[in-house]
PyMOL Python script that loads the backbone (N, CA, C, O; Angstrom):
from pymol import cmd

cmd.read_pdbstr("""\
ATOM      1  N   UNK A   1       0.826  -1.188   0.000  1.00  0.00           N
ATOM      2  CA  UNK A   1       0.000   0.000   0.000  1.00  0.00           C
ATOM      3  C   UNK A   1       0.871   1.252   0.000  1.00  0.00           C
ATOM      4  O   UNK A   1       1.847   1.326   0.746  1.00  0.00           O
ATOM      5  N   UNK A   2       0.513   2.274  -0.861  1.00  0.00           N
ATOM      6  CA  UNK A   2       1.375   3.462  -0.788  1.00  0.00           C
ATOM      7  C   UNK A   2       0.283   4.050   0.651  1.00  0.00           C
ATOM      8  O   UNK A   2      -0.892   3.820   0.936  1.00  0.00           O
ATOM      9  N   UNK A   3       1.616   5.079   1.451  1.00  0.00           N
ATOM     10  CA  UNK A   3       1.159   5.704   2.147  1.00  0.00           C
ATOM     11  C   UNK A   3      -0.116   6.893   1.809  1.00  0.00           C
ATOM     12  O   UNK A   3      -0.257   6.904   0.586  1.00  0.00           O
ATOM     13  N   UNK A   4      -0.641   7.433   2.170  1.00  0.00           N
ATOM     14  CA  UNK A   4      -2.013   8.616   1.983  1.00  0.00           C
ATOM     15  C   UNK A   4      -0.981   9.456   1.922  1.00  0.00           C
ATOM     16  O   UNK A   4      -0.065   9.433   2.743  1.00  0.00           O
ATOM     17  N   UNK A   5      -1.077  10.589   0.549  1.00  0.00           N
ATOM     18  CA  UNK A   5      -0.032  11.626   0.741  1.00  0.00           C
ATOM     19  C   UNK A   5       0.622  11.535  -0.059  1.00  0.00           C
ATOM     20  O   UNK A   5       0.848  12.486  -0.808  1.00  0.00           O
ATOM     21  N   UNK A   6       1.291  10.103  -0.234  1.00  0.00           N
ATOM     22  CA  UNK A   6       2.178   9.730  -1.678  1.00  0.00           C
ATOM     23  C   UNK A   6       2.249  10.816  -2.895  1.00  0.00           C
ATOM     24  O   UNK A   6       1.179  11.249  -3.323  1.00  0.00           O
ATOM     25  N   UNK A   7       3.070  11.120  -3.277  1.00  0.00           N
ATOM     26  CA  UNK A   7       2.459  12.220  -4.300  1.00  0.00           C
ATOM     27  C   UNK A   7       2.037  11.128  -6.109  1.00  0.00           C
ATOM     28  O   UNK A   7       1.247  11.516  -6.970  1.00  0.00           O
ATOM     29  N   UNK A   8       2.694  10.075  -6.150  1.00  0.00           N
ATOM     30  CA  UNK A   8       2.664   9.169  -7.281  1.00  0.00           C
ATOM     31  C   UNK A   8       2.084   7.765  -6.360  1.00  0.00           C
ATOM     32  O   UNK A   8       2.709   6.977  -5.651  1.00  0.00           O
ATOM     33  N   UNK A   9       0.939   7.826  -6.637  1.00  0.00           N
ATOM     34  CA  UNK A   9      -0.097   7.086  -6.090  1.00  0.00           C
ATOM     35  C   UNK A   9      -0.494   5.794  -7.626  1.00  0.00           C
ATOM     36  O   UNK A   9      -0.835   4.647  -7.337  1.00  0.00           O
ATOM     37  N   UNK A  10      -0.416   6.080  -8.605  1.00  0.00           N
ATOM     38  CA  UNK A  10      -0.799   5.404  -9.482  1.00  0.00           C
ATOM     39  C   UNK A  10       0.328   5.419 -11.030  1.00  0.00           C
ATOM     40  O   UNK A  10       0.470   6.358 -11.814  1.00  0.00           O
ATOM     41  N   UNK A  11       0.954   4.130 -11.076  1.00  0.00           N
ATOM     42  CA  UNK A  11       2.104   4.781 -11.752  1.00  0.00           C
ATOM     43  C   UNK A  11       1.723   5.076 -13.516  1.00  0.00           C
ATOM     44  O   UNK A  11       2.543   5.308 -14.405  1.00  0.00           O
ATOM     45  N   UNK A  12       0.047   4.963 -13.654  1.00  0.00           N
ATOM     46  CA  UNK A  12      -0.251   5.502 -14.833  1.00  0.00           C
ATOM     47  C   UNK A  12      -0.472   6.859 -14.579  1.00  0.00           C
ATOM     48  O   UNK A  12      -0.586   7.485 -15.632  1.00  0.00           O
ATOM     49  N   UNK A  13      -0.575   7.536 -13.590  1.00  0.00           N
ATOM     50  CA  UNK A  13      -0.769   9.018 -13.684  1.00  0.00           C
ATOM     51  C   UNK A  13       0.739   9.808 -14.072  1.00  0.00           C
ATOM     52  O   UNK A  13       0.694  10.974 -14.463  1.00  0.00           O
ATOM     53  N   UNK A  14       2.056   9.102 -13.938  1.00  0.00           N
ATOM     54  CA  UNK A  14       2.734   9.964 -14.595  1.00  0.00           C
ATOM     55  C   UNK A  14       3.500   9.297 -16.222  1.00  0.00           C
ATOM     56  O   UNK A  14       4.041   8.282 -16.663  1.00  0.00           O
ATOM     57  N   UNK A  15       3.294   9.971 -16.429  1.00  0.00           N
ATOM     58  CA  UNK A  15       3.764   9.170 -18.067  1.00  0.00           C
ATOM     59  C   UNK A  15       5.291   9.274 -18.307  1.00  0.00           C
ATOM     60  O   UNK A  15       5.767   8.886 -19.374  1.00  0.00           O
ATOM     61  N   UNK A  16       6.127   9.840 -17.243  1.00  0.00           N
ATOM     62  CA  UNK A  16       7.186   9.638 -17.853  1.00  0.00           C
ATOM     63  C   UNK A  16       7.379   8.247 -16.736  1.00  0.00           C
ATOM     64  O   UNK A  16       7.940   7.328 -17.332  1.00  0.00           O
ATOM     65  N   UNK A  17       7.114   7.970 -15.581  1.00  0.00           N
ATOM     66  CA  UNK A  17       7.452   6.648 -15.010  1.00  0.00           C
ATOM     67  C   UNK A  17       6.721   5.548 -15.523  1.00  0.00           C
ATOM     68  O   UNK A  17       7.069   4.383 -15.328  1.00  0.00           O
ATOM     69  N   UNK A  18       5.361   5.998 -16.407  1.00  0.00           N
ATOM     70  CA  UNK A  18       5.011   4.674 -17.081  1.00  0.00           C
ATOM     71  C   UNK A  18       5.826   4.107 -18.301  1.00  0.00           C
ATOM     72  O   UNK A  18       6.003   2.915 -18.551  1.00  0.00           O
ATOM     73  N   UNK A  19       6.275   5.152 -18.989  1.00  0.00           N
ATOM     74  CA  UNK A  19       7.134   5.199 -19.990  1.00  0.00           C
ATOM     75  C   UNK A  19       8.407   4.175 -19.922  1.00  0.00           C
ATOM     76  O   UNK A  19       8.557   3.297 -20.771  1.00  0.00           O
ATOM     77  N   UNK A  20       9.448   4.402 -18.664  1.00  0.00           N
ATOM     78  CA  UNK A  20      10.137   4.211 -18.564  1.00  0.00           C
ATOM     79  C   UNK A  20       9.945   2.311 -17.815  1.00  0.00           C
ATOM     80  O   UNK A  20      10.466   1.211 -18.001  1.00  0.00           O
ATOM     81  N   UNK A  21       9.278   2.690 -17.273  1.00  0.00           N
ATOM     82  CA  UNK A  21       8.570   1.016 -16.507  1.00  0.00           C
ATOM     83  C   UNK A  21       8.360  -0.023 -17.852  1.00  0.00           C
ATOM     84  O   UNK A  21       8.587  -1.233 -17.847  1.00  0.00           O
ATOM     85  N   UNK A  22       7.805   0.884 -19.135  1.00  0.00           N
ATOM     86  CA  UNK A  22       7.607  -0.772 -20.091  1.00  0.00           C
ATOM     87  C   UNK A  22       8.516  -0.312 -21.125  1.00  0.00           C
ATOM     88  O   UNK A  22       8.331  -0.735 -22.266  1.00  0.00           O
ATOM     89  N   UNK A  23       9.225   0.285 -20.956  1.00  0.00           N
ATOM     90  CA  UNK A  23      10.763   0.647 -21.663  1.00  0.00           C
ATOM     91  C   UNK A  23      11.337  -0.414 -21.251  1.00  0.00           C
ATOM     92  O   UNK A  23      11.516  -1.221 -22.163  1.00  0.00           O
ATOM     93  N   UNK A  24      11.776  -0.810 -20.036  1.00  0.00           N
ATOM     94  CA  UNK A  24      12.481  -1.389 -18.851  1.00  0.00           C
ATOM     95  C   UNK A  24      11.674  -3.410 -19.240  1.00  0.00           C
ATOM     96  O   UNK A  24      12.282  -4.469 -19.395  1.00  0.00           O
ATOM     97  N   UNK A  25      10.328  -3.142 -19.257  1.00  0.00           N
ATOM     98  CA  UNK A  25      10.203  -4.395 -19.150  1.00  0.00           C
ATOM     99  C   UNK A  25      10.356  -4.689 -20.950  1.00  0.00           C
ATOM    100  O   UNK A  25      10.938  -5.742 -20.690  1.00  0.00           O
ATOM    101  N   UNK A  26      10.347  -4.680 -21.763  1.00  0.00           N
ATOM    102  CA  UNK A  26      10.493  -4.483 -23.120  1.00  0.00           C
ATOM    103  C   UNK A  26      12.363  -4.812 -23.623  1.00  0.00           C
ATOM    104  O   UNK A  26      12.843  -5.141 -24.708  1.00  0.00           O
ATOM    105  N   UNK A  27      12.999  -4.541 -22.297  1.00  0.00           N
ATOM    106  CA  UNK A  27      14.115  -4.971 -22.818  1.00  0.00           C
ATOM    107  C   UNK A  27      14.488  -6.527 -23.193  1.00  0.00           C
ATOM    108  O   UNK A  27      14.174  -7.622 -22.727  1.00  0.00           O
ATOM    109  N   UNK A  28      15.530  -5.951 -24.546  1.00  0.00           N
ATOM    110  CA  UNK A  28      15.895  -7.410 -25.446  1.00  0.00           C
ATOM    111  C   UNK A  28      16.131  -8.784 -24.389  1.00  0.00           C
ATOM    112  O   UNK A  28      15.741  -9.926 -24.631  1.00  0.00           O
ATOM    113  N   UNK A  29      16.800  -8.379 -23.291  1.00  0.00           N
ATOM    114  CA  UNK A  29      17.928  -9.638 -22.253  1.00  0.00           C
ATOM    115  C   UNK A  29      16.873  -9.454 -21.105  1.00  0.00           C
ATOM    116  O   UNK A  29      17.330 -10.042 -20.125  1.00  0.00           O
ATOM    117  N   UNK A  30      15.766  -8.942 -20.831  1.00  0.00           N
ATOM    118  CA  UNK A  30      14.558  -8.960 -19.620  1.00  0.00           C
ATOM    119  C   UNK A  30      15.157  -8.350 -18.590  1.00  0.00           C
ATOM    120  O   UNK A  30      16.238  -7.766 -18.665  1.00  0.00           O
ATOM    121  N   UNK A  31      14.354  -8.488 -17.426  1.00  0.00           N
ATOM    122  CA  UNK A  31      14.743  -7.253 -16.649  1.00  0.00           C
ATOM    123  C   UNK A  31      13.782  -7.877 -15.389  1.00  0.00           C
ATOM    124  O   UNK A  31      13.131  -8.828 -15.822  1.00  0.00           O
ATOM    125  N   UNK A  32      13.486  -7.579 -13.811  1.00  0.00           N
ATOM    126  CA  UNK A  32      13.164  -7.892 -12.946  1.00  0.00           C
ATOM    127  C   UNK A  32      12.549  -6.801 -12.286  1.00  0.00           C
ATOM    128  O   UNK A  32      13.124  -5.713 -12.247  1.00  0.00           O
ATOM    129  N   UNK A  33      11.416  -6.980 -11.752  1.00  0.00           N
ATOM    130  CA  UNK A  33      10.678  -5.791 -11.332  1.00  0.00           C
ATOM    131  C   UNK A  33      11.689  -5.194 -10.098  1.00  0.00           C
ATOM    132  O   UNK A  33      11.521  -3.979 -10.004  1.00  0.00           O
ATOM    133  N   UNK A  34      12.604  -5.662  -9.212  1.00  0.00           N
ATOM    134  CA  UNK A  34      13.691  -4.618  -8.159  1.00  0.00           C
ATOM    135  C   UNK A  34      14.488  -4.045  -9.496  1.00  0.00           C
ATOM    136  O   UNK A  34      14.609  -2.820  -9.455  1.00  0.00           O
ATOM    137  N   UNK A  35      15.108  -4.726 -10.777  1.00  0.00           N
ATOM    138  CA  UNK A  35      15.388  -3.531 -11.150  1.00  0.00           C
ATOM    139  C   UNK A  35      15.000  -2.386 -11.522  1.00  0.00           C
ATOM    140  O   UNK A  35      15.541  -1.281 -11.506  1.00  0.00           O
ATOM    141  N   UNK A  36      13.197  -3.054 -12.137  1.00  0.00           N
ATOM    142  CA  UNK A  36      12.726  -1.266 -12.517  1.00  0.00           C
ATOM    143  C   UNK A  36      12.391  -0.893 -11.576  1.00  0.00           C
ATOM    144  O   UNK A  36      11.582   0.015 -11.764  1.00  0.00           O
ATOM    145  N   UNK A  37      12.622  -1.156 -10.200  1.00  0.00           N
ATOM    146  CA  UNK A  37      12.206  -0.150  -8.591  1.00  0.00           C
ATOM    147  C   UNK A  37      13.695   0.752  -8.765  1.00  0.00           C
ATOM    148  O   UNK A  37      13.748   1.979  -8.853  1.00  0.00           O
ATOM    149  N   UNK A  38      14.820  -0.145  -8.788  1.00  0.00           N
ATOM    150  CA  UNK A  38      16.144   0.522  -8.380  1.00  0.00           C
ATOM    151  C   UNK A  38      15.953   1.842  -9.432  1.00  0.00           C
ATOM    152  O   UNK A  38      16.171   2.930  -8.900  1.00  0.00           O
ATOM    153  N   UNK A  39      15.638   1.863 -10.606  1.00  0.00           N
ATOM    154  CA  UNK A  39      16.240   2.550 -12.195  1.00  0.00           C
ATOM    155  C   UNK A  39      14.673   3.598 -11.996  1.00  0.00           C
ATOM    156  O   UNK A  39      14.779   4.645 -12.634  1.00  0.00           O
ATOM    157  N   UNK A  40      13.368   3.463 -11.266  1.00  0.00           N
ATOM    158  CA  UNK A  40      12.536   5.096 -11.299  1.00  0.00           C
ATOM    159  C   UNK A  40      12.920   5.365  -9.489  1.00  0.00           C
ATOM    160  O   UNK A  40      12.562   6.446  -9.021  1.00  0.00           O
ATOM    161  N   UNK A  41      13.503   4.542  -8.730  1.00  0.00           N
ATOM    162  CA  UNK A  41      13.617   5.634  -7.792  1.00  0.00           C
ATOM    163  C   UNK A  41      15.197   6.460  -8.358  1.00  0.00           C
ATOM    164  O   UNK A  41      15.289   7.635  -8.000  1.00  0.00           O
ATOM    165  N   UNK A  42      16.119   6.021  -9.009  1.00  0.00           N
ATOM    166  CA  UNK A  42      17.180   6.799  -9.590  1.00  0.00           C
ATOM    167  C   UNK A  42      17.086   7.810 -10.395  1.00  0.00           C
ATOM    168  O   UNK A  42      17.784   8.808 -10.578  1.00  0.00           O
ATOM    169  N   UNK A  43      15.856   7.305 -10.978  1.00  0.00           N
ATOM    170  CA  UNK A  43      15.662   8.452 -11.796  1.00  0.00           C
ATOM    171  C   UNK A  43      14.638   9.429 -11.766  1.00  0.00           C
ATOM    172  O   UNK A  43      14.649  10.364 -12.566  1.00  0.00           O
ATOM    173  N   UNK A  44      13.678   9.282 -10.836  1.00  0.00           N
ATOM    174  CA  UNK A  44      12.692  10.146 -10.303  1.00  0.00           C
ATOM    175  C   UNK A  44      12.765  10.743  -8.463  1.00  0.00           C
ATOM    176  O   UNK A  44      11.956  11.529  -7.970  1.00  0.00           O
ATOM    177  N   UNK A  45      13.832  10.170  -7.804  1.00  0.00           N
ATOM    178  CA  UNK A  45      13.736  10.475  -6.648  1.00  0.00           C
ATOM    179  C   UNK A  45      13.579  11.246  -5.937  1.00  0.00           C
ATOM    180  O   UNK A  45      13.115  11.092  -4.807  1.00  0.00           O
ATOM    181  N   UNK A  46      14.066  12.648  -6.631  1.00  0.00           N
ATOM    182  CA  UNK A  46      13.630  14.104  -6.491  1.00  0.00           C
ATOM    183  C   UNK A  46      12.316  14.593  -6.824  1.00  0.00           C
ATOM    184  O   UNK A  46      11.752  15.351  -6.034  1.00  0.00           O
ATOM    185  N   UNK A  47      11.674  14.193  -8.074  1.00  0.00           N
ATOM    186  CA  UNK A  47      10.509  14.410  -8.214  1.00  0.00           C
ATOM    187  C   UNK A  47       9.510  13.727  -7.031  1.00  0.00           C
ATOM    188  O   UNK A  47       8.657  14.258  -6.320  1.00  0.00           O
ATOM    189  N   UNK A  48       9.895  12.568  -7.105  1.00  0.00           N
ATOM    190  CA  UNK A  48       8.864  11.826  -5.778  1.00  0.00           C
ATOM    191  C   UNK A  48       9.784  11.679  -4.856  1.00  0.00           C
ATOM    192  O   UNK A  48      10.411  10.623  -4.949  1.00  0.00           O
ATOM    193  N   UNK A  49      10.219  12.714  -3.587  1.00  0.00           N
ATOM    194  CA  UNK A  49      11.252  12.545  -2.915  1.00  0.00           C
ATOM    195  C   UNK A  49      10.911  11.974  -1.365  1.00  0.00           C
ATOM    196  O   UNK A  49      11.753  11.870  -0.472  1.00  0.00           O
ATOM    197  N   UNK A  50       9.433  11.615  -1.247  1.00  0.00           N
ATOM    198  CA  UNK A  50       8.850  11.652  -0.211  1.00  0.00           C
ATOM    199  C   UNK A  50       8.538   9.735  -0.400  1.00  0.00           C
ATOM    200  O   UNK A  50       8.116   9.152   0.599  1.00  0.00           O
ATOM    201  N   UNK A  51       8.735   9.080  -1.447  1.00  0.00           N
ATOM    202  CA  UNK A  51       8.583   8.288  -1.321  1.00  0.00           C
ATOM    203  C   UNK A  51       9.645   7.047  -1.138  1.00  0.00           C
ATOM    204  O   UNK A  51      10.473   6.921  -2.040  1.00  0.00           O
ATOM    205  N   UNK A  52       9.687   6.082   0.003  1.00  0.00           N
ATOM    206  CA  UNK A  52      10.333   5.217   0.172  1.00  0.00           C
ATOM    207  C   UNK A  52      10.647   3.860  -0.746  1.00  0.00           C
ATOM    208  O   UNK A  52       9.893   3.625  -1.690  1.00  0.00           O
ATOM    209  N   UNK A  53      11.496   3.182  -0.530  1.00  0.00           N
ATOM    210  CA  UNK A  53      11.671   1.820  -1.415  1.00  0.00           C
ATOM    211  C   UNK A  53      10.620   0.928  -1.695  1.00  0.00           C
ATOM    212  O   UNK A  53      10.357   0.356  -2.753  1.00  0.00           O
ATOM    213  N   UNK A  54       9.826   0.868  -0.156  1.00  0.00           N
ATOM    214  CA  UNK A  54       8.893  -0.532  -0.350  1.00  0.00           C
ATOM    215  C   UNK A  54       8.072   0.673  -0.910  1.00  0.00           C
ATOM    216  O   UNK A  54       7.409   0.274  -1.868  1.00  0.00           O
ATOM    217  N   UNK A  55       7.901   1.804  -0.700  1.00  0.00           N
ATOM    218  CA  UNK A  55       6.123   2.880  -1.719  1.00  0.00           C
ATOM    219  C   UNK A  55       6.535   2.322  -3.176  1.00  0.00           C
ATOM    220  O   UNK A  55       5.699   1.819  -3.926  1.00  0.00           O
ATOM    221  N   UNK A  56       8.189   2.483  -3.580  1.00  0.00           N
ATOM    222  CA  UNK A  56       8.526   1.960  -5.342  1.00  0.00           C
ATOM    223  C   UNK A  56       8.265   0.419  -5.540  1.00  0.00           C
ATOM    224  O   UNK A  56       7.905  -0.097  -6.598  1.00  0.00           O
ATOM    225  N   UNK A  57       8.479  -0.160  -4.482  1.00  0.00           N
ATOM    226  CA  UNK A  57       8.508  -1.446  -4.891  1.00  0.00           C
ATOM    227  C   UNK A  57       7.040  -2.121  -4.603  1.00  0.00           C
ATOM    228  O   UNK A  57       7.176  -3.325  -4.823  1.00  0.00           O
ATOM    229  N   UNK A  58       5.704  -1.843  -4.207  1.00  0.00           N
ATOM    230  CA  UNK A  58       4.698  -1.926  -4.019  1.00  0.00           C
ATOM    231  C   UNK A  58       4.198  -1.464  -5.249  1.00  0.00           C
ATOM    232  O   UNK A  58       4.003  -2.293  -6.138  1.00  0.00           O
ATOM    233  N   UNK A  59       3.953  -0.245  -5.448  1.00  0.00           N
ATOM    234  CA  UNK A  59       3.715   0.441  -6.678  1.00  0.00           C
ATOM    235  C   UNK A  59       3.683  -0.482  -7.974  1.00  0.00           C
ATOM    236  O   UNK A  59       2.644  -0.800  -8.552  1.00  0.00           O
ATOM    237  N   UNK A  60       5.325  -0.977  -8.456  1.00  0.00           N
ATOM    238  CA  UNK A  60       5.788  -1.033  -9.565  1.00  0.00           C
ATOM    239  C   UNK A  60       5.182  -2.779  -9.282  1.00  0.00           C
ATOM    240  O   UNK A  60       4.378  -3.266 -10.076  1.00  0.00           O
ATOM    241  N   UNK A  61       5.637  -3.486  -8.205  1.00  0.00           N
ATOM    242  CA  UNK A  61       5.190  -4.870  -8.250  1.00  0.00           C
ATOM    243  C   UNK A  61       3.796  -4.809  -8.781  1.00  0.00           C
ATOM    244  O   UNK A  61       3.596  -5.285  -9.899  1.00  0.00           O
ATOM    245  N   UNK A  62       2.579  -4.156  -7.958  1.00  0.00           N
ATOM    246  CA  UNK A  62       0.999  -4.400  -8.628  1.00  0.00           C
ATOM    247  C   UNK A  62       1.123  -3.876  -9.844  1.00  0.00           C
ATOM    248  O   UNK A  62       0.695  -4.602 -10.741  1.00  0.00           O
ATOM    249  N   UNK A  63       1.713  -2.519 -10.272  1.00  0.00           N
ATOM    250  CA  UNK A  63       1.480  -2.537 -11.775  1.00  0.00           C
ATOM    251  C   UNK A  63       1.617  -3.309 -12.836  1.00  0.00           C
ATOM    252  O   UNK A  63       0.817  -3.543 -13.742  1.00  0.00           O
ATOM    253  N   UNK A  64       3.125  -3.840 -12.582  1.00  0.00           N
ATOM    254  CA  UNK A  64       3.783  -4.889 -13.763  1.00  0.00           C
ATOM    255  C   UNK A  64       3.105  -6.206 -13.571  1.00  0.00           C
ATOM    256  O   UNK A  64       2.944  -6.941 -14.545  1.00  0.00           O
ATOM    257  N   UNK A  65       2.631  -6.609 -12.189  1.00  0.00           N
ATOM    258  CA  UNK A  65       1.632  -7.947 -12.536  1.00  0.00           C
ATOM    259  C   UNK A  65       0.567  -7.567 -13.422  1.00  0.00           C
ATOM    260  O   UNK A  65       0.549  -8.057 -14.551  1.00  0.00           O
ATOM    261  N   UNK A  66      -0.566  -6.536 -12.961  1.00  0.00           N
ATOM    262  CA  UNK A  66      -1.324  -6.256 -13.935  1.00  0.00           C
ATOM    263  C   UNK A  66      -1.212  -5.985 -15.271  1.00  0.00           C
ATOM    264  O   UNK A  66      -2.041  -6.413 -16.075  1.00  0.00           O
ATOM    265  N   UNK A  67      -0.076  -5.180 -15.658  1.00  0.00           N
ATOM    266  CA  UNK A  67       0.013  -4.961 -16.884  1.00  0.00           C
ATOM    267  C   UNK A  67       0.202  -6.511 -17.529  1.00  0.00           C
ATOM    268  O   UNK A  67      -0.504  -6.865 -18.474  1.00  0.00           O
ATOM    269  N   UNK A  68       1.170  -7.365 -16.963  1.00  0.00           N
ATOM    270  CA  UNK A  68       1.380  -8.367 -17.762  1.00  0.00           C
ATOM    271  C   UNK A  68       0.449  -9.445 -17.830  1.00  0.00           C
ATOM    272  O   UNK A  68       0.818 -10.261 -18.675  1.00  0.00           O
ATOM    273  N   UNK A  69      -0.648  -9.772 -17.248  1.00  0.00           N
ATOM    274  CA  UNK A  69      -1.369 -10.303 -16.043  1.00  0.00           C
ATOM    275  C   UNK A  69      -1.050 -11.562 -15.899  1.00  0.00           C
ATOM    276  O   UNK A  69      -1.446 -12.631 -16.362  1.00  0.00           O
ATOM    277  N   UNK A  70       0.112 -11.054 -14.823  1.00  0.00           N
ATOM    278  CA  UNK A  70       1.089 -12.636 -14.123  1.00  0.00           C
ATOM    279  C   UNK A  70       0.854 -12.219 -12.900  1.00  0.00           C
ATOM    280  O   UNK A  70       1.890 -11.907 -12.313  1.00  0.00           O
ATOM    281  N   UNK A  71      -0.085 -12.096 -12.306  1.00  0.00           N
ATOM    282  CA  UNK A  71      -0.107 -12.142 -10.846  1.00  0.00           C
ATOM    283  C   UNK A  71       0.947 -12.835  -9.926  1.00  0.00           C
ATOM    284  O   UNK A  71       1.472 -12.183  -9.024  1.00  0.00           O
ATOM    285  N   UNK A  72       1.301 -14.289 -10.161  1.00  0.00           N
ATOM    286  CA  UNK A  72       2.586 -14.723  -9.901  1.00  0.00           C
ATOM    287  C   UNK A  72       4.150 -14.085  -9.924  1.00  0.00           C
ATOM    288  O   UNK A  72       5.178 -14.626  -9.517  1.00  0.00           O
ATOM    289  N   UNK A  73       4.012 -12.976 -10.434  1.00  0.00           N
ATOM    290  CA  UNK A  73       5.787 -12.644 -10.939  1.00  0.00           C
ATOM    291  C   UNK A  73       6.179 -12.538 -10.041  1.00  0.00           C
ATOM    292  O   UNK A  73       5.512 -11.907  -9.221  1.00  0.00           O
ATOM    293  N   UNK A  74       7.580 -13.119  -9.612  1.00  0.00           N
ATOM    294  CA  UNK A  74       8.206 -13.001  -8.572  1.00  0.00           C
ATOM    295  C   UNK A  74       8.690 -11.713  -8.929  1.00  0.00           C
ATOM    296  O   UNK A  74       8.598 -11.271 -10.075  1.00  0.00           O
ATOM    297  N   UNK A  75       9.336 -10.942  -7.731  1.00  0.00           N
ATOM    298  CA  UNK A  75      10.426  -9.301  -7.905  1.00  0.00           C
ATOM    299  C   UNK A  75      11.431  -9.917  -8.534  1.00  0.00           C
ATOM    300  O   UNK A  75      11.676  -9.334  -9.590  1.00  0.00           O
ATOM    301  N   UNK A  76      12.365 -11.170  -8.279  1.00  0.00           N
ATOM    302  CA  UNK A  76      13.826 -11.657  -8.705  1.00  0.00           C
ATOM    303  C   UNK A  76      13.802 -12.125  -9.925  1.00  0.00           C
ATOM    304  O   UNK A  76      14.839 -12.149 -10.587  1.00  0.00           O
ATOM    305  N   UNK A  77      12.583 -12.585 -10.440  1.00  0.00           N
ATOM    306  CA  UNK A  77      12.355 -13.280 -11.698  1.00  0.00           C
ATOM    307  C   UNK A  77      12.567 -12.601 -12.933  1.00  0.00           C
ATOM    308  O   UNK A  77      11.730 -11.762 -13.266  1.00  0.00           O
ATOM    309  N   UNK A  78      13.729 -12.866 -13.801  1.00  0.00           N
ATOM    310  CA  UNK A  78      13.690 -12.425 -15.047  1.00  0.00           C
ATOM    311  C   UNK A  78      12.520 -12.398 -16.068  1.00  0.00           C
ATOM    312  O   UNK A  78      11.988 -13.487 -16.281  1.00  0.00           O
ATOM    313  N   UNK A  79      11.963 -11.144 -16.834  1.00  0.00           N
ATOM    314  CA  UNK A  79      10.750 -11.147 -17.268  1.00  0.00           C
ATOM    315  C   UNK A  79      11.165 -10.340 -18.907  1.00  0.00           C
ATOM    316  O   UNK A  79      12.059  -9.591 -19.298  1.00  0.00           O
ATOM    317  N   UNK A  80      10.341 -10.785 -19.325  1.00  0.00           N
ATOM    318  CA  UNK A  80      10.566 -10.012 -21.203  1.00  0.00           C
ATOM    319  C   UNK A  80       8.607  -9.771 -20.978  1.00  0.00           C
ATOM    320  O   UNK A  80       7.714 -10.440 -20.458  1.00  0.00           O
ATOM    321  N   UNK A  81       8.694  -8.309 -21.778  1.00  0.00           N
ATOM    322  CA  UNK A  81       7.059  -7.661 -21.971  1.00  0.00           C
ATOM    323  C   UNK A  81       7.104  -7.377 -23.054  1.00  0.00           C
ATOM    324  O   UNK A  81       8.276  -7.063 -23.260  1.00  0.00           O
ATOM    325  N   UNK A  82       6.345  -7.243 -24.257  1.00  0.00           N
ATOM    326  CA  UNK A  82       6.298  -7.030 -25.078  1.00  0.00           C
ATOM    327  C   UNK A  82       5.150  -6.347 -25.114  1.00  0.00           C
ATOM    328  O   UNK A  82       4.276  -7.085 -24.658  1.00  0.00           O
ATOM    329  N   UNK A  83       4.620  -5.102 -25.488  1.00  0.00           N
ATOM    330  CA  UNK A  83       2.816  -4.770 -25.594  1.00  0.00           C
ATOM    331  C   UNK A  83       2.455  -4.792 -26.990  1.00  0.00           C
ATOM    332  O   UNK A  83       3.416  -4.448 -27.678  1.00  0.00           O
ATOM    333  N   UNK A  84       1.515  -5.045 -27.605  1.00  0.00           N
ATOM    334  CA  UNK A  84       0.882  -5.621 -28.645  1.00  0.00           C
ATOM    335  C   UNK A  84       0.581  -3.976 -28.837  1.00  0.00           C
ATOM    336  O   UNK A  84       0.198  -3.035 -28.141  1.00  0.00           O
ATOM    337  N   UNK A  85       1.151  -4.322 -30.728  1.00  0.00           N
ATOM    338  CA  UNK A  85       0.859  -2.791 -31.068  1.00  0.00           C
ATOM    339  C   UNK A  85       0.140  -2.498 -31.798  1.00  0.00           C
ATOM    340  O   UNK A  85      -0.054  -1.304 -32.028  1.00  0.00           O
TER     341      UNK A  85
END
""", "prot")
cmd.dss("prot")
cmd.show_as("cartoon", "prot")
cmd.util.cbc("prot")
cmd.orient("prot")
């Protein structure tokens, strides 16, 4: 659960962290949902500076299950996304 207050509560409300989230899962060699936690708190941390590791890693875990709908994905598990264009 993100805390009340969170300022990025839904990671489709900002489009450059959605952007970068199926950028990330889209890569050629796959990628693991702690890395796309490590790579938007690096790269957004100032913008969302109020938010902690588990707020990124909560966040990004329910999104990327849903988006992919693997409810199962482990965080450690290597993953390839592709979105149908």
């Amino acid at each position: 659960m993100i805390p009340k207050g969170s300022i990025l509560e839904d990671v489709e409300a900002d489009d450059d962290v959605r952007r970068l989230v199926h950028n990330m899962m889209e890569l050629y060699e796959g990628t693991t949902i702690i890395n796309i936690v490590v790579e938007c708190q690096r790269e957004y941390q100032e913008r969302y500076f109020s938010m902690k590791t588990n707020d990124w890693r909560h966040l990004l875990r329910d999104y990327i299950r849903k988006v992919t709908e693997r409810p199962e994905l482990q965080e450690e598990e290597v993953f390839r996304f592709v979105m149908a264009g």
